[in-house]
C-alpha positions as CSV (number, residue, x, y, z in Angstrom):
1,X,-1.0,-5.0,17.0
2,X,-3.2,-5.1,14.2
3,X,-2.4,-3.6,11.1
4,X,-4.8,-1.9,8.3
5,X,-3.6,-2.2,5.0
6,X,-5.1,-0.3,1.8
7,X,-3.8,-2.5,-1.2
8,X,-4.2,-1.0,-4.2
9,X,-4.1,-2.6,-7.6
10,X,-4.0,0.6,-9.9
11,X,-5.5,1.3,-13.3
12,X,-7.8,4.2,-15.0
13,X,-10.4,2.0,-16.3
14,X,-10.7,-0.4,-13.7
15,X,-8.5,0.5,-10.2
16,X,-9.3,-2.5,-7.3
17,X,-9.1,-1.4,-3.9
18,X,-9.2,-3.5,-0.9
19,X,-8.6,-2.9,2.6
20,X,-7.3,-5.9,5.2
21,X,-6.8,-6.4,8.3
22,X,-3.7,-8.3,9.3
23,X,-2.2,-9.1,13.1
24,X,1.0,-10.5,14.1
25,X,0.3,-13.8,13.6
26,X,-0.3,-13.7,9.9
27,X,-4.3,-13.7,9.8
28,X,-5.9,-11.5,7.6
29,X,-9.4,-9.9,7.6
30,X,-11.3,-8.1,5.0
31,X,-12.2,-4.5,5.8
32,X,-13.6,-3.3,2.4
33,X,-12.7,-4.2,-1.3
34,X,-14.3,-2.1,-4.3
35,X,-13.6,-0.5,-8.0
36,X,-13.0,2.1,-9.1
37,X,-14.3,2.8,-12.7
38,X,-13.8,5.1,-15.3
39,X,-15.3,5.0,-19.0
40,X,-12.4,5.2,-21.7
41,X,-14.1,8.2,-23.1
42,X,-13.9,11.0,-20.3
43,X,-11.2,13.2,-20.2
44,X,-8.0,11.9,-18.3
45,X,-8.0,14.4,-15.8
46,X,-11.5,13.7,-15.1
47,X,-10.6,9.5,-15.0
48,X,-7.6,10.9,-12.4
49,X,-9.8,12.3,-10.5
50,X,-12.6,10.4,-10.0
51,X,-9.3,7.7,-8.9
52,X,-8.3,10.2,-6.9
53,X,-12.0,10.5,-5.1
54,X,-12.3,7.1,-4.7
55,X,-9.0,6.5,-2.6
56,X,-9.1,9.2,-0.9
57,X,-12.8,8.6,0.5
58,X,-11.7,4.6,1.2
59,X,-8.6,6.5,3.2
60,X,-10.6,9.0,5.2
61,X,-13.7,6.3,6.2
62,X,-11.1,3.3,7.2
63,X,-8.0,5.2,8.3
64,X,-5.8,2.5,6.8
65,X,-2.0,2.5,8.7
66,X,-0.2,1.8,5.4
67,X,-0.9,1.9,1.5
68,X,0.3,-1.0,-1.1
69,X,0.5,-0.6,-4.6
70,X,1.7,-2.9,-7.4
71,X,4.4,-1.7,-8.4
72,X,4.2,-0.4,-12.3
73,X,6.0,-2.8,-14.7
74,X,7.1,-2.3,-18.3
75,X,5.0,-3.9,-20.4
76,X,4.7,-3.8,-24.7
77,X,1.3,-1.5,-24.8
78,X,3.0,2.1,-23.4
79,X,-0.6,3.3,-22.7
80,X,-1.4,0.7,-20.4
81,X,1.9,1.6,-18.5
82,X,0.8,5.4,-18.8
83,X,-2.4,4.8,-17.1
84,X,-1.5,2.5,-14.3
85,X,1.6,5.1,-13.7
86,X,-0.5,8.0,-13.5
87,X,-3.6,5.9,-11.2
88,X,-0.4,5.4,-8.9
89,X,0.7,8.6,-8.4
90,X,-2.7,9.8,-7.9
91,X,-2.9,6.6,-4.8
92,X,0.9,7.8,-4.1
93,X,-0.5,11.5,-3.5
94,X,-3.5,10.7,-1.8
95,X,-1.4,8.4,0.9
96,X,1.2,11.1,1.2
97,X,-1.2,14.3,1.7
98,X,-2.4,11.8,5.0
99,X,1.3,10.9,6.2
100,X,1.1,7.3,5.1
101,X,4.0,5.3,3.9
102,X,3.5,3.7,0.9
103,X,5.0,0.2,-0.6
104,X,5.6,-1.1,-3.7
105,X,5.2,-5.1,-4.9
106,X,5.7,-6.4,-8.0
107,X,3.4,-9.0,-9.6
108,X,5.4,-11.9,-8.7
109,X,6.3,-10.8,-5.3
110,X,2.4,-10.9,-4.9
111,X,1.5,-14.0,-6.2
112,X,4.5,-15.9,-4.4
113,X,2.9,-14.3,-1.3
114,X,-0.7,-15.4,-1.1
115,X,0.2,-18.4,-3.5
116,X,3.7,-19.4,-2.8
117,X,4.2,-19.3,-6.9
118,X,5.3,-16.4,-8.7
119,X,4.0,-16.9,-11.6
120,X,0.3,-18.1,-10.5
121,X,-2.6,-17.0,-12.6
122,X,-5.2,-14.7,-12.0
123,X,-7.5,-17.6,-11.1
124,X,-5.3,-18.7,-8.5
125,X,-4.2,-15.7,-6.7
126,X,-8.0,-15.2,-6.3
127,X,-8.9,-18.8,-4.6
128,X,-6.4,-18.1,-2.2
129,X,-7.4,-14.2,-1.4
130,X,-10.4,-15.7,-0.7
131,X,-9.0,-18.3,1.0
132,X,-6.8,-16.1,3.2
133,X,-9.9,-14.1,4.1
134,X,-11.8,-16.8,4.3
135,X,-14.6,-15.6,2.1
136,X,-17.5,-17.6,0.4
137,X,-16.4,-16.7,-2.6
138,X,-13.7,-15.1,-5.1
139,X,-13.9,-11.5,-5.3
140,X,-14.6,-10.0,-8.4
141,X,-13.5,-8.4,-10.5
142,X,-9.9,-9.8,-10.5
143,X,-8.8,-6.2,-9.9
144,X,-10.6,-6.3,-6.6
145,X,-9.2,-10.0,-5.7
146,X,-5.5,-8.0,-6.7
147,X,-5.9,-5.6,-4.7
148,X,-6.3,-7.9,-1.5
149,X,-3.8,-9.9,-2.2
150,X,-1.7,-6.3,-2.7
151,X,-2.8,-5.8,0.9
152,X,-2.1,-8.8,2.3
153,X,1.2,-9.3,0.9
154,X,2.0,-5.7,2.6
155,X,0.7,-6.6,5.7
156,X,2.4,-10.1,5.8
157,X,5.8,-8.4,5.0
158,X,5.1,-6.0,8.1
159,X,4.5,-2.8,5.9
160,X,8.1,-1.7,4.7
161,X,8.2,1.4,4.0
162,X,8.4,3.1,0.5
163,X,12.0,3.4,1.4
164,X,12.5,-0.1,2.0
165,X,9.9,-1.1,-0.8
166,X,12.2,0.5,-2.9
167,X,15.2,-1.6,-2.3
168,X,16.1,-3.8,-4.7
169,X,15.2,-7.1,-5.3
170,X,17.0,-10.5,-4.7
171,X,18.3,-10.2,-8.4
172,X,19.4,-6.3,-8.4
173,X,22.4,-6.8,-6.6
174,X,23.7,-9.3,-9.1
175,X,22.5,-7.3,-12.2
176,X,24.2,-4.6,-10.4
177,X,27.5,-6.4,-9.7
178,X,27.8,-7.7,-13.4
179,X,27.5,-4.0,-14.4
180,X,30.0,-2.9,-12.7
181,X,32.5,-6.1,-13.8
182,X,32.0,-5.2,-17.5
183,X,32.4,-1.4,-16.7
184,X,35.4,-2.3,-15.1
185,X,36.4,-4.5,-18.2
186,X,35.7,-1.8,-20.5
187,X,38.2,0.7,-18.8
């Protein structure tokens, strides 16, 4: 069975969205890819908004079966994190209102997908979306070519849920067992 991922690589000034189609056997097909702009100088609800039209009309013309989204990271500027937050929770509410599932990837689990390197570049997780999808050309902007590779990785890791997109990573459970040793320690 076929499955119809919307990967979303969110953002308020520039949010990529890209729709794949991906079957059992790993092969992936590109449905639609686009981005969303909004100009620093509108209002935030109005940037959230216009987000929020965007996905929702991308939802409603390809009836995707599952939603990706990077997963939001902490980074040094805090409005960057703001923005890509909020852009989330408007894709998060948009996927929800429609009974979709939604997962979460991080950056690196992206990249290792498509490029079997976590920490590949921008430049390289492009060639091989277009690779992948067997496309002329890289798709640009890079938040378009991040968004496909968003959806592909979803669709390659047969579409966890947000449940399971939510469990933690190869390294949690360690983090999470030295916590508990030095709690242990302390008492």
């Amino acid at each position: 069975m076929t499955l119809r991922v919307l990967g979303i690589d969110p953002g308020l000034t520039r949010c990529g969205v890209g729709i794949v189609d991906v079957t059992p056997d790993r092969r992936a097909r590109l449905v639609y890819v686009s981005v969303i702009r909004t100009p620093p100088e509108l209002a935030l609800e109005q940037r959230l908004l216009a987000i929020g039209t965007g996905i929702a009309a991308a939802l409603d013309e390809f009836e995707p079966t599952a939603v990706a989204l990077e997963r939001v990271f902490a980074q040094h500027n805090l409005r960057t994190v703001m923005g890509t937050a909020q852009a989330s929770g408007v894709a998060m509410h948009a996927a929800a209102a429609r009974g979709l599932s939604v997962g979460l990837h991080t950056p690196s689990e992206v990249k290792a997908a498509v490029s079997g390197y976590g920490s590949a570049d921008k430049a390289q997780v492009g060639a091989m979306v277009a690779r992948i999808l067997r496309l002329a050309e890289v798709p640009k902007p890079a938040d378009a070519a991040d968004a496909l590779a968003i959806a592909i990785t979803h669709g390659w890791r047969g579409a966890p849920s947000a449940a399971a997109s939510d469990s933690m990573t190869p390294a949690q459970p360690k983090r999470r067992r030295v916590a508990v040793v030095r709690s242990k320690i302390r008492t």
